[in-house]
N, C-alpha and C positions, 0 to 999 in steps of 0.2 A: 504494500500500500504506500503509494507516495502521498509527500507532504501535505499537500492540498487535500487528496484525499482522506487521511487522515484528521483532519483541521474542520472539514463537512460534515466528518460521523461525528465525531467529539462534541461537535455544536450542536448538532439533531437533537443528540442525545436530553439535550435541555427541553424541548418538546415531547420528548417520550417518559419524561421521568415530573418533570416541573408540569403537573396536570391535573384538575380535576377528572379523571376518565368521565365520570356519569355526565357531567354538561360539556367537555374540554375546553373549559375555561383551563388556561395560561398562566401564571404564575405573573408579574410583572418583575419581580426583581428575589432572588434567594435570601431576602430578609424572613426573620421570625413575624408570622400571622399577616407577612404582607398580602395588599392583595391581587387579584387578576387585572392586567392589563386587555383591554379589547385591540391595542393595537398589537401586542404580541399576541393574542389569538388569531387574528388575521394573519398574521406571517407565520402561524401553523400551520393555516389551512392551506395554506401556498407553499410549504415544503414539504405536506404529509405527500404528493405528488413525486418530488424530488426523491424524497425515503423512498419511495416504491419503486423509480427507475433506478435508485443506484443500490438497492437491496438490504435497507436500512430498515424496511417496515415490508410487512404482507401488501399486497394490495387490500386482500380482507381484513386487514387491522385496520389500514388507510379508511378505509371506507367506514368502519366503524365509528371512530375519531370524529371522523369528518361531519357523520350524520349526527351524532350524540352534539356535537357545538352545535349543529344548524337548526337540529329542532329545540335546542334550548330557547335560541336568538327569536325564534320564529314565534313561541309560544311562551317567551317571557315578556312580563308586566310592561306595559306603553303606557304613558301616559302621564299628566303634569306632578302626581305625587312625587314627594320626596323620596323616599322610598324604594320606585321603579326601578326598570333596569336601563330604559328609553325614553323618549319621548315623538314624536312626528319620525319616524323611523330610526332615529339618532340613537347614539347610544351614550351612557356613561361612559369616559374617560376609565375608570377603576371601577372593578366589582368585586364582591366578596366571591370568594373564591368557592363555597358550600354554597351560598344561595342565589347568586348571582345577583342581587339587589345592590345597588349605588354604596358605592364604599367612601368614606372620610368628606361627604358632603363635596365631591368633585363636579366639575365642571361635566354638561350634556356637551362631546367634544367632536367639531367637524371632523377635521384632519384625520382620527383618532378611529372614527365612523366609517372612514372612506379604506383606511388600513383593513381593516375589516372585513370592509365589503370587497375591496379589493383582494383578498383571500377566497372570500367565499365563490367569486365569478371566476379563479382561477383554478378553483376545486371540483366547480361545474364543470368547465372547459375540459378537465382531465378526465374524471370519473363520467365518459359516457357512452358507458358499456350499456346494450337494452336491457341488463338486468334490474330489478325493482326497485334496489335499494341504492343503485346509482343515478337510477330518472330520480327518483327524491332526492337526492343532493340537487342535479339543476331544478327541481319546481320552487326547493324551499330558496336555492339560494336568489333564483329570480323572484322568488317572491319579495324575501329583504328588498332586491334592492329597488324595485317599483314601489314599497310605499315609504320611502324616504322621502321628504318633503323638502327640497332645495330651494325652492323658491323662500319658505318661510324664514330658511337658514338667510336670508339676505336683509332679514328685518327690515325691510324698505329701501335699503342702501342699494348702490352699485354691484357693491362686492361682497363674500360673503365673511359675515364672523366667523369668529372663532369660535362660539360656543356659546352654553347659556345655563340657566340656574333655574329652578321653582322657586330659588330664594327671592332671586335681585334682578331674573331676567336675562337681555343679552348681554355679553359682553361687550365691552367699550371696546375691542380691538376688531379687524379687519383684516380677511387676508389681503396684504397689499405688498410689493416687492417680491422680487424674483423668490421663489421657493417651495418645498414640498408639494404646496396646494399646487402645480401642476396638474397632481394626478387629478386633487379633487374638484379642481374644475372640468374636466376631462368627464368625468363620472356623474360631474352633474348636469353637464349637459346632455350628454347620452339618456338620459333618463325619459323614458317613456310616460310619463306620468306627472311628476313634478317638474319637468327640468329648468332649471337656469336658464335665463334669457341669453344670446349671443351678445350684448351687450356687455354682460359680467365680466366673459372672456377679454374683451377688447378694455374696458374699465381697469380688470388687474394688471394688462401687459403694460398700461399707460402709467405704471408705476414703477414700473422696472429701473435699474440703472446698469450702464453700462460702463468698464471701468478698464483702465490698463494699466497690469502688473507685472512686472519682471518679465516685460518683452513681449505677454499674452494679453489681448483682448479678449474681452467674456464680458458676460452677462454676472452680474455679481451676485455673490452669496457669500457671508464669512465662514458659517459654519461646511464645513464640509458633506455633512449627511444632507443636507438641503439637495445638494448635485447630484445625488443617487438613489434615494428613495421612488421617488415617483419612476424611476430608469428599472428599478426591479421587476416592475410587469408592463412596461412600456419598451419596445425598442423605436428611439428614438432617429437613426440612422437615416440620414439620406430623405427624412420627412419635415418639414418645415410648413410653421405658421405666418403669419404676415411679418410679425418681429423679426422672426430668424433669418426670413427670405431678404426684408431689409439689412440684413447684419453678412449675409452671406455662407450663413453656418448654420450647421444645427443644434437642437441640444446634447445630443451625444458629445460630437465636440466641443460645445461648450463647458461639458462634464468634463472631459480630457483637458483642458485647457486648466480650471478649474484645481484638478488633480496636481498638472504641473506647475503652480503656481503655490502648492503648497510646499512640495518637495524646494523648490527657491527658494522659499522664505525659510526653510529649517536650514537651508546651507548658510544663508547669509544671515541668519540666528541671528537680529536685531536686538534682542533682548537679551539674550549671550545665554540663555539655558543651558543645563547640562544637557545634552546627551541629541542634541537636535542636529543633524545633518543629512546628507543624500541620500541616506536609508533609513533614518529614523523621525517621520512626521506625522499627522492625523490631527489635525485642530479641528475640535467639533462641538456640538453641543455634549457636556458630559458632565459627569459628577466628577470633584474633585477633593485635595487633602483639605481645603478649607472650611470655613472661614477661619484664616490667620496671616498672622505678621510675623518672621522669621528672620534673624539677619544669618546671613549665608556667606560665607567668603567673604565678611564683609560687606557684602549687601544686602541691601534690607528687600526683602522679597513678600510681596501680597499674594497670600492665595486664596482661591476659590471654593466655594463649595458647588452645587449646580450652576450654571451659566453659559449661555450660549458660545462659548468659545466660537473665534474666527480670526480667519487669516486673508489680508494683513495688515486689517485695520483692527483687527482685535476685539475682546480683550481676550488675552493669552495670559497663563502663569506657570508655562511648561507640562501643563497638562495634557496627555497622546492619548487617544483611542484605536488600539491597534483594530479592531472591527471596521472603524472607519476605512484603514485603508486596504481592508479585504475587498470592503465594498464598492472600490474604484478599481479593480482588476479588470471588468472590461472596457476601461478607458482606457488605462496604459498600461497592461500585461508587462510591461520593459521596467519601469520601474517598481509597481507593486510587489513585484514577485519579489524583487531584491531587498523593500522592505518587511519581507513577511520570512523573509529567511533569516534576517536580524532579528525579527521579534521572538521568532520559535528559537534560533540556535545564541544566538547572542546575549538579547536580554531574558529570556528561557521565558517568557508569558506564560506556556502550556506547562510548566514544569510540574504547577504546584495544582492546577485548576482540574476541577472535574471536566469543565464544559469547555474545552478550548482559551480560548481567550478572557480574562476579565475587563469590566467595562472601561478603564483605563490607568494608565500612570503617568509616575512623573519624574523621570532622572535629577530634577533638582530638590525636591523636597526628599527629605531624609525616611520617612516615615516612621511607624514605631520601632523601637529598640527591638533590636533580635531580629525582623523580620528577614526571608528569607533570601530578598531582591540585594536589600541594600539601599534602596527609595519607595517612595511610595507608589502602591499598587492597588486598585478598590478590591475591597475585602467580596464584592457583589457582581453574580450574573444577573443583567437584565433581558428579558425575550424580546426587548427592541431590538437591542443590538445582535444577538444569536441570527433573529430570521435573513438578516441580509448577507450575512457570511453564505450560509447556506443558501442560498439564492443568487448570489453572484458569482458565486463558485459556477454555479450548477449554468446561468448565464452564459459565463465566459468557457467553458466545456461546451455546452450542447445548446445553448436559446431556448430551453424548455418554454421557461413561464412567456418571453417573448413569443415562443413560437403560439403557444395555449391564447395571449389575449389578441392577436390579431386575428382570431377568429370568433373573439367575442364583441356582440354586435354592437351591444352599447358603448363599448371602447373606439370602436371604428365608431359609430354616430357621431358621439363626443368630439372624439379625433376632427374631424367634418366640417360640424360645427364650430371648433378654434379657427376653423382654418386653415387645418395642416392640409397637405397632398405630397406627391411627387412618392415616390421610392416604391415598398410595398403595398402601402395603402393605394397606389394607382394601379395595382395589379390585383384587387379587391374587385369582384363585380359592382 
C-alpha cells in the first residue's frame, strides 16, 4: 500500500468508527460528549462511495450507512422550534449525536446544509443499482433537496445568509466575497422548487476581489479551504462563468494558482515562523495553541485559538493544517505531494494519530511539556477536515465524485444558470 493510499484508509477510518450507526450522524470533532456535525455527515455520504471503490467498506454496508443518515434527515423534526433538527429544509449546524435534535443552541446553517446535501446527491448518483434499497437512497435524497427553501434563505437581500436562529432570526452576515458558497449557490439555483433567483448569482460575483501575489493572479481567498471545498464534487476545469470568462481562467486554476501562492509565502516566511518553507504550508481556517502571548526567541509571538487563518494578508501565527494541503492535490500534484511527504516522514503527523492526520500544528509554539512532536499539535480529529482528504485523494486518482455530479441534474441546472458553459458541460445534452 503506498502513501496516499494509506493516508485515505486511515482517514475513512474516522467515518466508520466516529458514528452514530442507527441515524449516521458524524461525530464533528473526537472531543468528550461533542456533538455531530451535519457538514461532516455530508462528506460521509460522499466517501461511503469512495470506501466501496477502493474496498474500504461493502457496498452492503455502504448502502446501509447511507440509508440509516437519509431517513433520519428525511423524517426528522422541521420546523421553527428550538429544539428541531431543521427548519424550511435547513439544517442545524450541530446535532446531538443520540437524538439528533439542535445541539449548544447553534446556528440553522447554509453553507453547513449545502455540505450535506451535497453528500446526499453524491450518494444518489453512486448507489443506482435497480435494487430497493438503493432507489430509496435517490427518492429520499431528492427529496431533501427539493424542499429546501433558498429563496427564504435570502431574507429579502441579494445574497444569501449565513444562517438563522428561532432565537434572534437571520443572521446579520451575507455570503458575499469569493468563497465556499460556490457550491451553495450552484445548488440553489439548481433547485426545482425553491430556487435562487439568477440574480443572486451575478449579486455575489459583484463582490469578488481580485488580487496579485507572488507573480499569481487569482480570485482571492485567505483561507485556503475556501479554494477546495466546493472543487470536491464540482470539476471545475475548462468551464467558466461570466467572471472567469472575463479573467480568462477558470476556477480550477484559480484553485492552483491559489495553492501556489501559499507554498511562496511559506518560503519567503514574512513573519519568520518556524518551520515554514517549500514543503511545509497550509494556512486555513483552523483551531489553534491559543488564545496567548509567548515571547519566543525573543519574540513576543500572538496566538490563536479558532480563526480564519489566510495567506497573505493574514492573520497567521504559524498555525499549518496538513489536511488543507491534501486537499489541493489536484491543483498541483508537483508540489502537494512533496508536502505530504514532509508531513508523514519529517514532521511524523500520522505517527501518533489514529485517523491520519490531526486538524493542525504549529512549528513555532512549543506546546505542552513532554509532548511527543516537540510543538504544538491539536490534540483533535474533526470530520470536516477527514472528508476532503478522502475525497481528493480519490479526485486526483480517478474523478469519482466529479465524474458522479456531472450527471446530477440539479448541479448541471445550477451550473446553467451561473452561467458556466464550455468544456464538459457542452458535451451534456
Amino acid at each position: 500500500m503506498n502513501e496516499l493510499q494509506q493516508l485515505q484508509r486511515q482517514t475513512f477510518d474516522y467515518f466508520l468508527n466516529e458514528v452514530n450507526p442507527a441515524n449516521g450522524l458524524v461525530l464533528d470533532k473526537t472531543a468528550t460528549n461533542w456533538p455531530s456535525s451535519i457538514a461532516a455527515t455530508g462528506l460521509a455520504l460522499a466517501c461511503y462511495p469512495v470506501a466501496v471503490k477502493r474496498g474500504m467498506m461493502s457496498r452492503a454496508a455502504a448502502v446501509t450507512r447511507t440509508l440509516a443518515t437519509l431517513r433520519f434527515f428525511l423524517g426528522s423534526s422541521q420546523g421553527p422550534q428550538p429544539d428541531a433538527t431543521g427548519h424550511k429544509g435547513f439544517y442545524y449546524h450541530f446535532l446531538d449525536m443520540a437524538t439528533g435534535r439542535r445541539a449548544w443552541q447553534c446556528e440553522l446553517s447554509t453553507i453547513d446544509s449545502v455540505l450535506l446535501l451535497a453528500g446526499a446527491l453524491s450518494a444518489a448518483m453512486y448507489f443506482d443499482a435497480a435494487d430497493a434499497r438503493e432507489q430509496e437512497i435517490t427518492e429520499i435524497a431528492d427529496a431533501l433537496y427539493r424542499r429546501v427553501d433558498w429563496q427564504w434563505a435570502l431574507n429579502g437581500a441579494e445574497t444569501v445568509t449565513h444562517g438563522w436562529t428561532p432565537e434572534t432570526g437571520f443572521l446579520k452576515y451575507h455570503w458575499e466575497g469569493y468563497s465556499e458558497a460556490l457550491l451553495l449557490y450552484i445548488l440553489g439555483l439548481g433547485s426545482p422548487t425553491h430556487p435562487l433567483p439568477q440574480s443572486s448569482y451575478s449579486a455575489w460575483t459583484s463582490t469578488y476581489r481580485w488580487e496579485s501575489c507572488y507573480g499569481y493572479e487569482y480570485l482571492y481567498a485567505g483561507p485556503l479551504f475556501t479554494h477546495q471545498l466546493s472543487h470536491v464534487w464540482i470539476d471545475f476545469r475548462a468551464i467558466q462563468d461570466v467572471y472567469m470568462r472575463g479573467r480568462g481562467i477558470d476556477y480550477f486554476e484559480n484553485s492552483r494558482r491559489a495553492t501556489q501562492v501559499q507554498r511562496a509565502y511559506a518560503i519567503e516566511n514574512p513573519c519568520k515562523f518556524d518551520g515554514y518553507r517549500e514543503c511545509c504550508w497550509g494556512v486555513t481556517a483552523s483551531e489553534g495553541p491559543g488564545p496567548a502571548t509567548l515571547k519566543l526567541k525573543g519574540v513576543k509571538r500572538e496566538f490563536y485559538d479558532y480563526v480564519g487563518r489566510g495567506v497573505p494578508f493574514g492573520p497567521d501565527d504559524g498555525t499549518l493544517a496538513p489536511w488543507s494541503v491534501v486537499a489541493s492535490l489536484p491543483f498541483a500534484p508537483e508540489i502537494v505531494l512533496q508536502a505530504i511527504d514532509y508531513c508523514v516522514h519529517q514532521a511524523k503527523l500520522t505517527m501518533f494519530n489514529r485517523y491520519g492526520f490531526k486538524a493542525a500544528f504549529n512549528p513555532t509554539h512549543p506546546g505542552e511539556q513532554g509532548n511527543p512532536y516537540g510543538w504544538w499539535v491539536s490534540p483533535w480529529h474533526f470530520g470536516l477536515n477527514q472528508g476532503p482528504i478522502v475525497l481528493m485523494i480519490e479526485n486526483h486518482w480517478s474523478g469519482l465524485l466529479w465524474r458522479l455530479m456531472r450527471n446530477c441534474p440539479y448541479v448541471v441546472t445550477g451550473l446553467r444558470r451561473a452561467g458556466f458553459d464550455g468544456g464538459w458541460l457542452n458535451e451534456l445534452p
